[in-house]
C-alpha positions as CSV (number, residue, x, y, z in Angstrom):
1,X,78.1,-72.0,-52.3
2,X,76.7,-75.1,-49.9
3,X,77.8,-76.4,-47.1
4,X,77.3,-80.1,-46.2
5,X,77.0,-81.3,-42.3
6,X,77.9,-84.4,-40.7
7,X,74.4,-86.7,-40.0
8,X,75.4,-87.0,-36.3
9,X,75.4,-83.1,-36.0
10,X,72.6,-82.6,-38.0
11,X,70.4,-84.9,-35.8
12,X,71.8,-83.5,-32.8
13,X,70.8,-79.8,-34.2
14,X,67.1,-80.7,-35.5
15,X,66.3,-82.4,-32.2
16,X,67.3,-80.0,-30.1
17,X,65.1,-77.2,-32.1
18,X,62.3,-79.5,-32.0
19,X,62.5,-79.3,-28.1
20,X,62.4,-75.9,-27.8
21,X,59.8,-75.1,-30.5
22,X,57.2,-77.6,-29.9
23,X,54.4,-79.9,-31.5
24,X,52.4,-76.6,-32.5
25,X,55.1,-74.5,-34.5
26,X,56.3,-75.4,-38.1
27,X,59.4,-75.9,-38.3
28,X,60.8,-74.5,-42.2
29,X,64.5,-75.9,-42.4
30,X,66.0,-72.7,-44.3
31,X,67.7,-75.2,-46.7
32,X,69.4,-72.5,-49.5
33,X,73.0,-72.6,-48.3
34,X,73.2,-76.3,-48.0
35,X,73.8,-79.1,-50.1
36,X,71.5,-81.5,-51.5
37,X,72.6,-84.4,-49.6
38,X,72.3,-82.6,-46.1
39,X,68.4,-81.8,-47.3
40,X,68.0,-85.3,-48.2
41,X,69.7,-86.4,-44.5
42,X,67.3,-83.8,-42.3
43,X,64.3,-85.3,-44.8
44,X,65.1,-89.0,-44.0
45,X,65.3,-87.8,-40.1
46,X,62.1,-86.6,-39.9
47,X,62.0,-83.2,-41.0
48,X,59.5,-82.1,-43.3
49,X,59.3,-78.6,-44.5
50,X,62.1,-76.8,-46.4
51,X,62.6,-73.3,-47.8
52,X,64.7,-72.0,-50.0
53,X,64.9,-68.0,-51.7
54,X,65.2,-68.5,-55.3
55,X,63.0,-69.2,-57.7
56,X,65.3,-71.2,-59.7
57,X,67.0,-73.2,-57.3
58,X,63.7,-74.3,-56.0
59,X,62.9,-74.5,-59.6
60,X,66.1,-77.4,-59.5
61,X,65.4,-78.7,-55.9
62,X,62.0,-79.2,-56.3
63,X,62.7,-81.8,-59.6
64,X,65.5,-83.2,-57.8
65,X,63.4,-84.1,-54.6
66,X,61.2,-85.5,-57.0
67,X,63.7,-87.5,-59.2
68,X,64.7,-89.1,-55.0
69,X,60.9,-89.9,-54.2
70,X,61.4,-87.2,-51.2
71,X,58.1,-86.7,-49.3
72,X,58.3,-82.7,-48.2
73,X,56.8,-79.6,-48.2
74,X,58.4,-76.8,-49.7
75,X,58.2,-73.0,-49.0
76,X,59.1,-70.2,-50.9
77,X,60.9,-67.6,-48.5
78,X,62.7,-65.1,-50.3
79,X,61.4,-62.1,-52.2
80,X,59.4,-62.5,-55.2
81,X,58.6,-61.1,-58.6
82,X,56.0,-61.1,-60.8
83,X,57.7,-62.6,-64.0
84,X,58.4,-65.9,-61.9
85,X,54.9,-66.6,-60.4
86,X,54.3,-69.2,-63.0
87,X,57.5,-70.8,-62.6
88,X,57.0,-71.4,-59.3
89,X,53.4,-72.4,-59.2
90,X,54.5,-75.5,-61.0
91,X,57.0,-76.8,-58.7
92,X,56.2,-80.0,-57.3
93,X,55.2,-80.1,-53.8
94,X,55.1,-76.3,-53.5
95,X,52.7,-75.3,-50.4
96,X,53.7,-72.5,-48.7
97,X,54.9,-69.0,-50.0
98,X,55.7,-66.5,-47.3
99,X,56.4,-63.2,-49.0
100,X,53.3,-62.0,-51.0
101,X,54.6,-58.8,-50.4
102,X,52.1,-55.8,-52.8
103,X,48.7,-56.3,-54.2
104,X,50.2,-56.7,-57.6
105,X,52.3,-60.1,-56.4
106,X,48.6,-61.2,-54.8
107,X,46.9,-60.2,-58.0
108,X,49.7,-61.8,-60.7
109,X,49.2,-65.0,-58.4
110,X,45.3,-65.1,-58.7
111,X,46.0,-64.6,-62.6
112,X,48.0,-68.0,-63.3
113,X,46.4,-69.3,-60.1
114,X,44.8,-72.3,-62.3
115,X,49.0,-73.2,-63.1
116,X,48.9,-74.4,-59.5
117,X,49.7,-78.4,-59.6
118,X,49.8,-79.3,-55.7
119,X,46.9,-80.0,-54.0
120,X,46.7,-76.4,-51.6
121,X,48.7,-73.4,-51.3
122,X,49.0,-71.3,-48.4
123,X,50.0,-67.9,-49.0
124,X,51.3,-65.4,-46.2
125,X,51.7,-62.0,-46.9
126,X,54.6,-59.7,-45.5
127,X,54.2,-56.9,-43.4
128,X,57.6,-54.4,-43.4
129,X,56.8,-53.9,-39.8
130,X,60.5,-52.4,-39.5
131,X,59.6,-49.3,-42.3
132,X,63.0,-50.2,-44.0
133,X,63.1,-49.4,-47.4
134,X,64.9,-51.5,-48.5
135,X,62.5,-54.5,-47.5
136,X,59.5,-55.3,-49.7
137,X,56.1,-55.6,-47.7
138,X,52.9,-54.0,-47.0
139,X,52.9,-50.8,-45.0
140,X,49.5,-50.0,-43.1
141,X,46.6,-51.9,-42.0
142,X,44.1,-50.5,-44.4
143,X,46.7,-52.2,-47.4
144,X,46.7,-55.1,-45.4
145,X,42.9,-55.8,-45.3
146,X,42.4,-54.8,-48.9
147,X,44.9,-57.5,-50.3
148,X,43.3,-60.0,-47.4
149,X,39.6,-58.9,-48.5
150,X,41.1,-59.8,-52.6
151,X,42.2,-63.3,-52.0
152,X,39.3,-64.4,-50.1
153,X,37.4,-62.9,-53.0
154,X,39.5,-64.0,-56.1
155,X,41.2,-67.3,-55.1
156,X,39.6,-70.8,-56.0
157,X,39.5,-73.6,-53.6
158,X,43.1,-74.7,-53.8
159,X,45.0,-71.8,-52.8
160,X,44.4,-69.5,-49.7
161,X,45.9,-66.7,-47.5
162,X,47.1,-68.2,-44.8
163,X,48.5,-65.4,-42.6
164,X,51.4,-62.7,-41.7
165,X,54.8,-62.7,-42.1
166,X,57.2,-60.3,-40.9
167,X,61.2,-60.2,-40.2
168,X,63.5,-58.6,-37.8
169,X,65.0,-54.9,-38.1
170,X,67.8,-55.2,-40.5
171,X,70.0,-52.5,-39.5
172,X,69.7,-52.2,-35.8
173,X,71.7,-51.3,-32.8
174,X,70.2,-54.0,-30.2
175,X,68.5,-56.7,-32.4
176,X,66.9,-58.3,-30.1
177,X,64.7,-55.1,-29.0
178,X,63.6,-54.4,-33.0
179,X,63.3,-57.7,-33.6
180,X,60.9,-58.0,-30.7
181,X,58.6,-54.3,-31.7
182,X,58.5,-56.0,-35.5
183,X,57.4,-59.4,-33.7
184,X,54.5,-57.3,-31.5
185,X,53.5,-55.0,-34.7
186,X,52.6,-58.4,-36.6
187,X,50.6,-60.0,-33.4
188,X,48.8,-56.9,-33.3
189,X,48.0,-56.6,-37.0
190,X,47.0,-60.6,-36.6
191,X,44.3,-59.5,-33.6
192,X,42.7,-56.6,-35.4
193,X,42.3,-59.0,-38.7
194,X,40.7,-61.3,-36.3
195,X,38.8,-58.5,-34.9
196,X,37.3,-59.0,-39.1
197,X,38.0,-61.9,-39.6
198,X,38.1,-65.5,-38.5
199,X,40.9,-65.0,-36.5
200,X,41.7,-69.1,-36.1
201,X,42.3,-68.3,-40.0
202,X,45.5,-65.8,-39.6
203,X,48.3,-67.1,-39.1
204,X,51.9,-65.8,-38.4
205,X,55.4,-66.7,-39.6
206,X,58.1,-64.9,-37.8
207,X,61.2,-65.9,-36.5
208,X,65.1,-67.1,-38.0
209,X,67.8,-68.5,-36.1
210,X,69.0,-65.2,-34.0
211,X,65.5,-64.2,-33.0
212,X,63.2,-67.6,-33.3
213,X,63.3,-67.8,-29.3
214,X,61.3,-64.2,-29.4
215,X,59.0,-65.0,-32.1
216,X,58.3,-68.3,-30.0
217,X,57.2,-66.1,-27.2
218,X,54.4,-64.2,-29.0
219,X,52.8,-67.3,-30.5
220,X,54.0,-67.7,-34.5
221,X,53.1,-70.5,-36.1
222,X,56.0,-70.8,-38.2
223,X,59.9,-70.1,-37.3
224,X,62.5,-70.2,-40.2
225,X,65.8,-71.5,-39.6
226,X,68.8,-72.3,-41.2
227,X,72.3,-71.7,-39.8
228,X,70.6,-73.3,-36.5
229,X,70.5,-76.6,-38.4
230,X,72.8,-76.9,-41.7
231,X,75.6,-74.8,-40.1
């Protein structure tokens, strides 16, 4: 079901986020339980980076942005499968996906990698910093800097890893205090890749609308919200 929101609020809502988060942090408008219209609204305001869980409605959104002549970025945020890698690597202005979440995702992407039709991808691979099982995501830090050692190795010029993403404990008596320990594991796993790594290379995308204000505090780069702005 979507939900549409009245431009006046809408505004009201994007500026006020863009106050608080800054000129340095990305702002991904979590579009996925809104309507089409509100999208094109937040687009026409000045808002450029979308993302949506689903394959297939991205599959849809992406063709219909394009049908509008919508400038944006789109990134894929919800969990992904091997069987709909190609499907989404052909989805016009596709540039982010956040949830490379096993070496086998990493490894199905390099395969159709050449299906690519944007100009760069920027991949970000999830960390289960909470150790729920029920969340996809690599586990330890030796995982982490075999899949990170692979796609510098294995992916062409056009598509890259970009960095770390993580989310908040799911089932949690004080939220705030687990989503802050996920927050800290991922910073940490971000200082000992730079400790191999470039480190100006890794990246981290962390934060929704009950816990961006954390995130904010130990320097992500990314913060995806959508109840914040589309209601």
């Amino acid at each position: 079901m979507t939900t549409a929101i009245s431009l006046l609020q809408l505004k009201n809502n994007l500026k006020k986020l863009k106050e608080e988060i800054g000129n340095r942090v990305c702002l991904v408008a979590v579009s996925k339980h809104t309507s089409c219209e509100s999208v094109q609204a937040a687009c026409e305001l000045g808002q450029g980076d979308f993302g949506e869980n689903r394959v297939q409605q991205l599959v849809t959104r992406g063709q219909w942005a394009e049908e509008q002549g919508l400038r944006l970025r789109w990134h894929f945020i919800g969990p992904l499968q091997s069987n709909k890698v190609k499907a989404l690597l052909v989805i016009p202005q596709l540039q982010f996906i956040h949830s490379v979440s096993s070496k086998q995702l990493l490894q199905e992407i390099i395969k159709h990698q050449s299906k690519f039709i944007g100009d760069n991808l920027q991949l970000f691979l999830q960390v289960n910093t909470s150790g729920e099982a029920e969340k996809g995501g690599i586990a330890s830090f030796e995982e982490l800097v075999e899949i990170y050692e692979l796609g510098k190795r294995e992916l062409g010029p056009q598509i890259k890893i970009q960095g770390l993403m993580t989310m908040g404990k799911i089932r949690t008596h004080d939220y705030a205090a687990d989503a802050l320990r996920c927050f800290e594991k991922l910073k940490n796993l971000q200082l000992q890749l730079g400790e191999r790594f470039r480190p100006q290379e890794i990246q981290l995308s962390m934060g929704m609308s009950d816990d961006y204000l954390l995130a904010l505090q130990l320097g992500t780069h990314f913060v995806r919200i959508g109840t914040k702005i589309f209601g």
